[in-house]
C-alpha positions as CSV (number, residue, x, y, z in Angstrom):
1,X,87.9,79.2,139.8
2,X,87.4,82.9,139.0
3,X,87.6,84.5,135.6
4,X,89.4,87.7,135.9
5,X,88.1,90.9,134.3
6,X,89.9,90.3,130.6
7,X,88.0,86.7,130.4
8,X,84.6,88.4,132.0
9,X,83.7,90.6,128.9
10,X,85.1,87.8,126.3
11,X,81.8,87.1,124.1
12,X,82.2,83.3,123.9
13,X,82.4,83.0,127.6
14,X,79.5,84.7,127.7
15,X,77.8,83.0,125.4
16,X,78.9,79.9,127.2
17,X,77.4,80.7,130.1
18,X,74.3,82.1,128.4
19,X,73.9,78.4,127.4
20,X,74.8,76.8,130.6
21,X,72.2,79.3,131.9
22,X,69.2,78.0,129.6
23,X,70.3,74.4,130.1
24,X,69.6,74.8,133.7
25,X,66.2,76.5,133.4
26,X,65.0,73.8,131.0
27,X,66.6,71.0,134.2
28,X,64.0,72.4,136.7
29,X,61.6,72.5,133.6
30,X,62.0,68.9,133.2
31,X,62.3,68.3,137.0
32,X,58.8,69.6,137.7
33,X,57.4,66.0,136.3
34,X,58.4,62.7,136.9
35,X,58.0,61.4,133.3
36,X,60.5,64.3,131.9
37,X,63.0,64.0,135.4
38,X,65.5,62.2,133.6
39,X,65.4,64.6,130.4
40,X,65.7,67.5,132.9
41,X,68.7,65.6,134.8
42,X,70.4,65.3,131.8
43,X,69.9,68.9,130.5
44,X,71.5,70.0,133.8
45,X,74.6,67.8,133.4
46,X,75.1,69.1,130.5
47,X,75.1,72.8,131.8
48,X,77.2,72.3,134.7
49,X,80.0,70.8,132.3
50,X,79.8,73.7,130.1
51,X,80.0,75.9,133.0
52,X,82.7,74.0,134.3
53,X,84.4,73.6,131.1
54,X,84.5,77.1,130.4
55,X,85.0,78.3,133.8
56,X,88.5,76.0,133.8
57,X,89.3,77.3,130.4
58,X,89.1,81.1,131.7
59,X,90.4,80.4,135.3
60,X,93.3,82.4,137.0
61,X,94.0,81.2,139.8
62,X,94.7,77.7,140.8
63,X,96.9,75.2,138.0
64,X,95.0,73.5,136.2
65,X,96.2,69.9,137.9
66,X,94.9,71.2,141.0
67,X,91.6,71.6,140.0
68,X,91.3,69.1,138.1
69,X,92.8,66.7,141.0
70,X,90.4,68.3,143.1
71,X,87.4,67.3,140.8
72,X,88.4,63.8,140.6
73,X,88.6,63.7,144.3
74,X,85.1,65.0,144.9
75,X,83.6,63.6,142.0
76,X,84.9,59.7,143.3
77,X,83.9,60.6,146.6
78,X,80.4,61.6,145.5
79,X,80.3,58.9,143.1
80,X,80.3,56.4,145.8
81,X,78.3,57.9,148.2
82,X,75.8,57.8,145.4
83,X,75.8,54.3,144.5
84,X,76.3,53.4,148.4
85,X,73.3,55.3,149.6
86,X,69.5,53.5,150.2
87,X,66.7,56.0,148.5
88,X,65.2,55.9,151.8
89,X,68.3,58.0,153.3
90,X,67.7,60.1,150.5
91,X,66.6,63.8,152.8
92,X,69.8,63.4,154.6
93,X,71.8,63.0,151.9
94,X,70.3,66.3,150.5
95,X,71.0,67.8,154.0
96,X,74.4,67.0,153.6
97,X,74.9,68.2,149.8
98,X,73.4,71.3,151.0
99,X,76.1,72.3,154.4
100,X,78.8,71.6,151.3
101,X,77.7,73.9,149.2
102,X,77.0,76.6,152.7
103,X,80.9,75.3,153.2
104,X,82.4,76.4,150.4
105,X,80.5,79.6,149.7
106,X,82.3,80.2,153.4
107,X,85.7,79.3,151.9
108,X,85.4,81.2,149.1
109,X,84.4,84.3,150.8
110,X,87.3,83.3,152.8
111,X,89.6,83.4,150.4
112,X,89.0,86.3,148.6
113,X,88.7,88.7,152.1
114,X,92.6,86.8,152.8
115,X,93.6,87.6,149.4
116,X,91.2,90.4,147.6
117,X,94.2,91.0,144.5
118,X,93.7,87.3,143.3
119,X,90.2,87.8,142.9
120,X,90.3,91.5,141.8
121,X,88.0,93.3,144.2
122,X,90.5,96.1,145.1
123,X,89.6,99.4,144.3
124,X,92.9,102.3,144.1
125,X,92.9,103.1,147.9
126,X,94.4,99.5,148.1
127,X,90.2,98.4,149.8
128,X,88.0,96.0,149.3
129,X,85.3,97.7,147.0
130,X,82.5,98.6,149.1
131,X,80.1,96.8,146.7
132,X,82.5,93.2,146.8
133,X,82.5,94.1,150.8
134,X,79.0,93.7,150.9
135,X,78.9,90.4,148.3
136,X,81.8,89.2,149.8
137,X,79.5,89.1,153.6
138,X,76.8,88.3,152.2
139,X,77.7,85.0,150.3
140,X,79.8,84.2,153.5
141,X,77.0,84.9,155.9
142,X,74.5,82.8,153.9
143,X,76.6,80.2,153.1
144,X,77.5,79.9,157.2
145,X,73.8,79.6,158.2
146,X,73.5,77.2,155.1
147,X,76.1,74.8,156.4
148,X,75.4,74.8,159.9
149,X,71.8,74.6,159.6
150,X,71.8,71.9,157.3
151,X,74.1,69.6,159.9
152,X,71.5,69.6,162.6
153,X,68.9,68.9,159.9
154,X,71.3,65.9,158.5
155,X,72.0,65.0,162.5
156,X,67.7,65.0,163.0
157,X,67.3,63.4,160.0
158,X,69.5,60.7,160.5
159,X,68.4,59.9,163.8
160,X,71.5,61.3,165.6
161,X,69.5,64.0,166.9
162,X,66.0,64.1,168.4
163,X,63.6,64.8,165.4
164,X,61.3,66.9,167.9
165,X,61.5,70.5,168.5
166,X,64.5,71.3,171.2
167,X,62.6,74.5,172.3
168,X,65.4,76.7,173.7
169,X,64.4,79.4,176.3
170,X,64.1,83.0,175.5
171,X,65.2,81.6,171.8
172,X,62.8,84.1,169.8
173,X,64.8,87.4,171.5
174,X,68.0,85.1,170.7
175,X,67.4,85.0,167.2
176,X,66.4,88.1,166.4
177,X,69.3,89.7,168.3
178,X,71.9,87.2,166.7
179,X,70.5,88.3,163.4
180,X,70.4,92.2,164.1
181,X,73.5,91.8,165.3
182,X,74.7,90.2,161.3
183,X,72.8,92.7,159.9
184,X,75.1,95.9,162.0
185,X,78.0,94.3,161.8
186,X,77.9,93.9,157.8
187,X,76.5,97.3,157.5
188,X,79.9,98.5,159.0
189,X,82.3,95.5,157.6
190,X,80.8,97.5,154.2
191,X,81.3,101.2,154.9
192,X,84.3,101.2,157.4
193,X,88.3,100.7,155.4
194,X,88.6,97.0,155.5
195,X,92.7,97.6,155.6
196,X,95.2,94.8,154.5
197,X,93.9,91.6,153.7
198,X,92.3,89.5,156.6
199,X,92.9,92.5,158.6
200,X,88.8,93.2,159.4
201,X,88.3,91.1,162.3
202,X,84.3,92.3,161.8
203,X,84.3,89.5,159.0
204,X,85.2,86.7,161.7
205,X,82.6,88.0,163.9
206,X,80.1,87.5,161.2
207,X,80.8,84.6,160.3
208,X,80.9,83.5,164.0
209,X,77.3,85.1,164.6
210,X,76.0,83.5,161.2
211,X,77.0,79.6,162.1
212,X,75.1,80.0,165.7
213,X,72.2,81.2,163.8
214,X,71.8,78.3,161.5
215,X,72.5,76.0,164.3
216,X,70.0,78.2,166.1
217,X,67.1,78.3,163.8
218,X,66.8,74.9,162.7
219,X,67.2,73.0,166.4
220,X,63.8,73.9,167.5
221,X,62.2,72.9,164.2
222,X,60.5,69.5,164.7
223,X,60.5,66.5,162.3
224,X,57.0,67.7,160.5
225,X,58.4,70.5,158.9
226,X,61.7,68.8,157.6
227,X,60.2,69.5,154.1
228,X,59.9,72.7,154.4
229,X,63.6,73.3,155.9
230,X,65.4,71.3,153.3
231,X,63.8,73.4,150.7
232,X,64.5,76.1,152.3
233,X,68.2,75.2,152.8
234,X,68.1,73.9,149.3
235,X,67.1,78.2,148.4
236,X,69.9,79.6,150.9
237,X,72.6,77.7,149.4
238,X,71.2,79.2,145.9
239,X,71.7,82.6,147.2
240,X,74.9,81.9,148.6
241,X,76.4,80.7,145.3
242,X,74.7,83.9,143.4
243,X,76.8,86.3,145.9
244,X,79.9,84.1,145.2
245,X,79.3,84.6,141.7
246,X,79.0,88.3,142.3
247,X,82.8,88.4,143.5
248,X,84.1,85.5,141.2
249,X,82.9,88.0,137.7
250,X,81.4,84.5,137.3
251,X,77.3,84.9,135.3
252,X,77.4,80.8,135.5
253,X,77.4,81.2,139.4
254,X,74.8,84.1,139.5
255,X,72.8,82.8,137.4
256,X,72.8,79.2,138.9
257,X,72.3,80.6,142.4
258,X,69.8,82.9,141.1
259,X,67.9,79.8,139.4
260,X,68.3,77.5,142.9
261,X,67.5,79.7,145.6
262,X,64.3,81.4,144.0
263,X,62.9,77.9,142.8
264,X,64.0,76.6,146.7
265,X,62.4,79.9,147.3
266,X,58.9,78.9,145.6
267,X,59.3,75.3,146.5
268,X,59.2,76.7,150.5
269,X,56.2,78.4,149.7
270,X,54.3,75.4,148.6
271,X,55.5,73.1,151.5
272,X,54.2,75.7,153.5
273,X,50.6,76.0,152.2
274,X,50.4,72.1,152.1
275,X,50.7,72.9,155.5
276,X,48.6,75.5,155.9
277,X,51.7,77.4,157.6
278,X,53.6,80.6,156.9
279,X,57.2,80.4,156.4
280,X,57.9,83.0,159.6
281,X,55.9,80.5,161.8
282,X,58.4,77.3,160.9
283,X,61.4,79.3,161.0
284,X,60.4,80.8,164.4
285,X,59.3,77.7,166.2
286,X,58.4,74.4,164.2
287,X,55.3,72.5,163.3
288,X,53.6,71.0,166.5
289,X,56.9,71.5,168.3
290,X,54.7,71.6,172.3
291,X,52.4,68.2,170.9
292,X,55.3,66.5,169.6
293,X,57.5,67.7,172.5
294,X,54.9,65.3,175.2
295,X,56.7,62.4,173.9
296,X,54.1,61.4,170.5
297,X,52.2,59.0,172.4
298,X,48.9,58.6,171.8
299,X,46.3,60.5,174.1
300,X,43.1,58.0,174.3
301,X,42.3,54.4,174.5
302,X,39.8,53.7,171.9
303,X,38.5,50.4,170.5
304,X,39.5,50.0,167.3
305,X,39.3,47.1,164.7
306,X,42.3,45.2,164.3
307,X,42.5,42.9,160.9
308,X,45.3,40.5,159.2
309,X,47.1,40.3,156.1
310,X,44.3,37.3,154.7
311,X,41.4,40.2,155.6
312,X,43.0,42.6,154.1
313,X,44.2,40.6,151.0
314,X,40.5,39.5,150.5
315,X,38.8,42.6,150.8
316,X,41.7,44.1,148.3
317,X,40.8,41.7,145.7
318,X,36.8,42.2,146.2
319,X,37.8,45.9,145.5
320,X,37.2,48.1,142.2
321,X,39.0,50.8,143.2
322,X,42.1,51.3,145.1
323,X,44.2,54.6,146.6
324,X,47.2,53.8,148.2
325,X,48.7,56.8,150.4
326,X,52.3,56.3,151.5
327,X,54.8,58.1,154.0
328,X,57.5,57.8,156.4
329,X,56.7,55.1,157.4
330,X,56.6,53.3,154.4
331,X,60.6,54.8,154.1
332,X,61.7,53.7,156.9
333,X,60.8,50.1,156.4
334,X,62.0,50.2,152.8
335,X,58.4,48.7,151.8
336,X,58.1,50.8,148.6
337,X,58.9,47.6,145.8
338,X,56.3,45.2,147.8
339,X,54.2,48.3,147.8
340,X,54.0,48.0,143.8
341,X,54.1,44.5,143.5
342,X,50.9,44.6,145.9
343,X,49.8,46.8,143.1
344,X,50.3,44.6,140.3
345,X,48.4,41.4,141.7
346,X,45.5,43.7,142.0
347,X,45.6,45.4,138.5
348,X,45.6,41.7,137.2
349,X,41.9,41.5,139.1
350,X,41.0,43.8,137.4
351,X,41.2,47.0,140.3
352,X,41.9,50.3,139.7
353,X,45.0,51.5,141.7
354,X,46.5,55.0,142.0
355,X,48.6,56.6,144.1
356,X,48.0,59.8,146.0
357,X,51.2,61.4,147.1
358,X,50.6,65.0,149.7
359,X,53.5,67.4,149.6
360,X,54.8,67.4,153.0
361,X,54.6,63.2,152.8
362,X,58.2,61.8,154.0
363,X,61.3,63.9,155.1
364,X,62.0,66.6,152.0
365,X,60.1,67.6,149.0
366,X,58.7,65.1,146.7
367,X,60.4,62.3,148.9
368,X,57.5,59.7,148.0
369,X,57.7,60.3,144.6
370,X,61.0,59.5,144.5
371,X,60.8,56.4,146.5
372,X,57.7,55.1,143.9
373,X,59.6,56.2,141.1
374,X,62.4,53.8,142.5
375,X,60.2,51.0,142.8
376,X,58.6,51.4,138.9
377,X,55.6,52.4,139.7
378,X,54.1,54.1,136.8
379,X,54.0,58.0,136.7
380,X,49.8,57.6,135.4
381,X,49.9,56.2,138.8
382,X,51.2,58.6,140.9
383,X,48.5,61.6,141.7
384,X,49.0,64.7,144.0
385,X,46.1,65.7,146.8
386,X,44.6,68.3,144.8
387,X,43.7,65.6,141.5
388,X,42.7,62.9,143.9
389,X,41.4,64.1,147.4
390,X,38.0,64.3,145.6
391,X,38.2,60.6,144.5
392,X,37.7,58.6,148.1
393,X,33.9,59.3,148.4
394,X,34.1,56.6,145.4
395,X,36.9,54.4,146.7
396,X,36.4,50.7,147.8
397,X,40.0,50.9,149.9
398,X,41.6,53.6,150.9
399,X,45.1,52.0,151.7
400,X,47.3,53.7,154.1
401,X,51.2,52.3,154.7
402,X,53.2,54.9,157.1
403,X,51.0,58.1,156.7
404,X,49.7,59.7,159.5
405,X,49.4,63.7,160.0
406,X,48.2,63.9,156.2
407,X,45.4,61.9,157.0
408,X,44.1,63.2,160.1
409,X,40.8,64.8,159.6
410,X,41.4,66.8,163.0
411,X,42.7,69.3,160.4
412,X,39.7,70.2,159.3
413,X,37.6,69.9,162.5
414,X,39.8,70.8,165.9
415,X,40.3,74.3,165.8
416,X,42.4,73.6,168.9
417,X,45.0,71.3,166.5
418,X,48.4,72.2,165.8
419,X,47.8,70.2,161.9
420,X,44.2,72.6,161.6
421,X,44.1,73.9,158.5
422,X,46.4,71.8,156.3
423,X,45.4,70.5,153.6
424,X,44.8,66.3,154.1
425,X,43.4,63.2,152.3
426,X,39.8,62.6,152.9
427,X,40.4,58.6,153.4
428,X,37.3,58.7,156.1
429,X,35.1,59.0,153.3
430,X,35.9,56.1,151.8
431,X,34.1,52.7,152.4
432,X,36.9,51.0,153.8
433,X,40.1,52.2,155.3
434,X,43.1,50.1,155.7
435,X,45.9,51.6,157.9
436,X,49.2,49.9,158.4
437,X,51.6,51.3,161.0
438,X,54.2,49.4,163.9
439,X,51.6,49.8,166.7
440,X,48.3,51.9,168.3
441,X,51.2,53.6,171.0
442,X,52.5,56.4,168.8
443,X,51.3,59.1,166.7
444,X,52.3,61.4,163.3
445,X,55.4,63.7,164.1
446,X,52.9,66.9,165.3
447,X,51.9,64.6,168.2
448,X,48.4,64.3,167.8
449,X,45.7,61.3,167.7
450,X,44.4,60.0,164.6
451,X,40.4,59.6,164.9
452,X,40.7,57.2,161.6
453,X,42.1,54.7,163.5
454,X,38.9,54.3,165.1
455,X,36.2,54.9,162.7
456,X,34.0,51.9,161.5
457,X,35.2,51.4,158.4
458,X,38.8,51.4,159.4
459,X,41.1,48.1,159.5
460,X,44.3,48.5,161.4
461,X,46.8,46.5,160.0
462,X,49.5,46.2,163.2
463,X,52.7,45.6,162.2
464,X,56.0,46.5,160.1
465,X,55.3,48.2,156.8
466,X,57.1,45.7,154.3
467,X,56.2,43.0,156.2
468,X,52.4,43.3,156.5
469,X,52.3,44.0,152.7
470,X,54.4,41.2,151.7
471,X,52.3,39.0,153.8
472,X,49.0,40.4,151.8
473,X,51.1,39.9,148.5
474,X,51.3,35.9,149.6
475,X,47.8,35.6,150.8
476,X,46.6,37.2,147.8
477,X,48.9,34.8,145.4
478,X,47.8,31.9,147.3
């Protein structure tokens, strides 16, 4: 896959990848709204075949069958996967795109420590060049932490692993010794003689230490933060790629890393202020991991109001305006198409429906906006807290299907909350609140009680998402 040195300074593989490179930016231009997505999608398609293209025209190393067999293995394999998989198993999916990519900056790294000549990283002593040492551990160290973390996220989100926080003892002193203990060990993998190829058995040891930290770091993050982690896998296996481009002589790779792990990077960021949350504190332990590690269940026995789909269906249809806030929940029982019909029958009363759709809603970034998107709803529809929040003092119904931590108003009263601070949807302050979830038992993933479900002008709607809205779609066609 590597261009050697003679194919590195020609000027039309450069300017290939020059173009590759601003095809890219303009993808996560495009990508940053849902009415350009699928300009920006097809902007990056475009780059990575030019990038591919260009990279198999130039390459040294492999034939070109292999590869090319290779790519039509991988690309039917993806292929199906992609048609096979439900949008609502979309974050795992992600998860699992993402220990890949960890996987083969690994095998790369791999590759060109077992053979340095192929890849033309050997300085006149017969070494490793200090500077591809130090790329060469750095995209292999990254890319270990990338794979493994992103299998326990795949394994939580998936359900084959317990989405709460598996708090490990002592596991803060772990960390940081497993990761000063990377950070040596690389320092001297760079500056000692590295001898014949493979022959540095510090570059094992690293790679050891670096596939217990990602397993490390991620098992004692709980299933509120899964937003956060799979952008910030998403960033890791950006800068993994940009160090393998580093020791490939390949500006495609660099540059694509470069672009991925500094926009995963910024995306981190903004999961984490939705959150009200700094990046060290969800790395270090996870969000709510002692409340959601009781179990989830709810803490008090309050009266509450309990309503049907013909109350609901009524009062919907008596309403002038509408704001529907999805989550999980609404994933998990696929209800996102009876969602939008629901939303149809009440634009043809006449209501006013919109969407309002918090960052840190569902299992990864943007995972509601996908599953609306999916479903037709229309992007005018679709708003994010900062347009709307100020809109339910003037809502009829604020309508709630599978939320639950985003609406919690103990996040801006109990000091004493694991969710105080973030950033939530002010449904109490509209006149009538309609909450749908499976039963009064459980609580949001940071393991605290909901005081909405008991105000006055809340109307718990008990029951499976998609079924409780397609009963309100019949009543209110009837």
């Amino acid at each position: 896959m590597a261009a050697d040195a003679a194919h590195a300074v020609n000027p039309w593989v450069a300017l290939a990848y020059l173009v590759a490179g601003v095809l890219f930016i303009l993808a996560l231009r495009g990508l940053s709204s849902p009415a350009t997505s699928r300009r920006g999608n097809r902007y990056g398609m475009a780059g990575m075949g030019i990038a591919v293209v260009t990279t198999l025209v130039t390459h040294s190393i492999a034939s070109l069958p292999e590869i090319i067999g290779a790519i039509a293995i991988g690309g039917a394999i993806g292929f199906i996967i992609a048609r096979r998989i439900a949008m609502t198993a979309m974050p795992q999916l992600v998860a699992a795109f993402h220990s890949l990519v960890g996987l083969a900056a690994v095998l790369v790294a791999a590759a060109a420590f077992l053979n340095p000549a192929a890849f033309d990283i050997l300085g006149l002593d017969g070494n490793i060049l200090v500077v591809s040492r130090l790329e060469l551990m750095l995209g292999a160290a990254i890319g270990a932490i990338t794979f493994s973390g992103s299998v326990i996220a795949f394994l939580k989100l998936n359900g084959n692993m317990s989405g709460a926080a598996i708090l490990l003892p002592m596991r803060h002193w772990i960390n940081l010794g497993t990761l000063g203990g990377i950070l040596v060990l690389t320092a001297m993998f760079t500056h000692s003689p590295v001898g014949g190829p493979g022959e540095n058995p510090l570059f094992w040891v690293v790679l050891a230490l670096a596939f217990a930290i990602g397993f490390l770091l991620i098992i004692p993050i709980g299933g509120a933060d899964m937003p956060v982690v799979v952008s910030m896998l998403n960033s890791y296996s950006g800068w993994a790629a940009a160090a393998m481009g580093f020791t490939l002589h390949n500006t495609a790779m660099i540059i694509t890393g470069a672009l991925v792990g500094s926009s995963g990077a910024i995306l981190s960021y903004i999961m984490c202020r939705a959150m009200n949350r700094s990046f060290l504190s969800v790395i270090a332990g996870g969000f709510g991991a002692e409340a959601s590690s009781t179990g989830g269940e709810a803490r008090e026995q309050r009266p509450y109001k309990q309503g049907s789909a013909d109350d609901a269906a009524f009062m919907l249809k008596q309403a002038e305006s509408v704001i529907i806030i999805p989550g999980y929940g609404m994933a998990v029982a696929q209800a996102q198409h009876a969602l939008r019909e629901m939303g149809d029958l009440l634009k043809e009363e006449g209501v006013s429906v919109r969407y309002a759709i918090h960052p840190v809603a569902g299992r990864m970034p943007g995972h509601m906006n996908v599953l609306l998107a999916e479903a037709n709803v229309p992007y005018d529809d679709v708003f994010e807290l900062e347009d709307i929040n100020s809109e339910f003092a003037q809502a009829d119904v604020a309508f709630i299907i599978g939320a639950n931590d985003v609406v919690n108003p103990a996040a801006k009263t109990d000091k004493g909350s694991p969710i105080y601070g973030m950033p939530v949807f002010d449904v109490d302050k509209a006149k009538t609140v309609m909450f749908i979830k499976r039963s009064m038992g459980g609580v949001g993933y940071a393991g605290v009680d909901n005081d909405v479900f008991y105000m006055d002008q809340t109307m718990m709607l008990l029951a499976d998402a998609k079924k409780m809205v397609e009963e309100i779609n019949k009543a209110m066609s009837a």
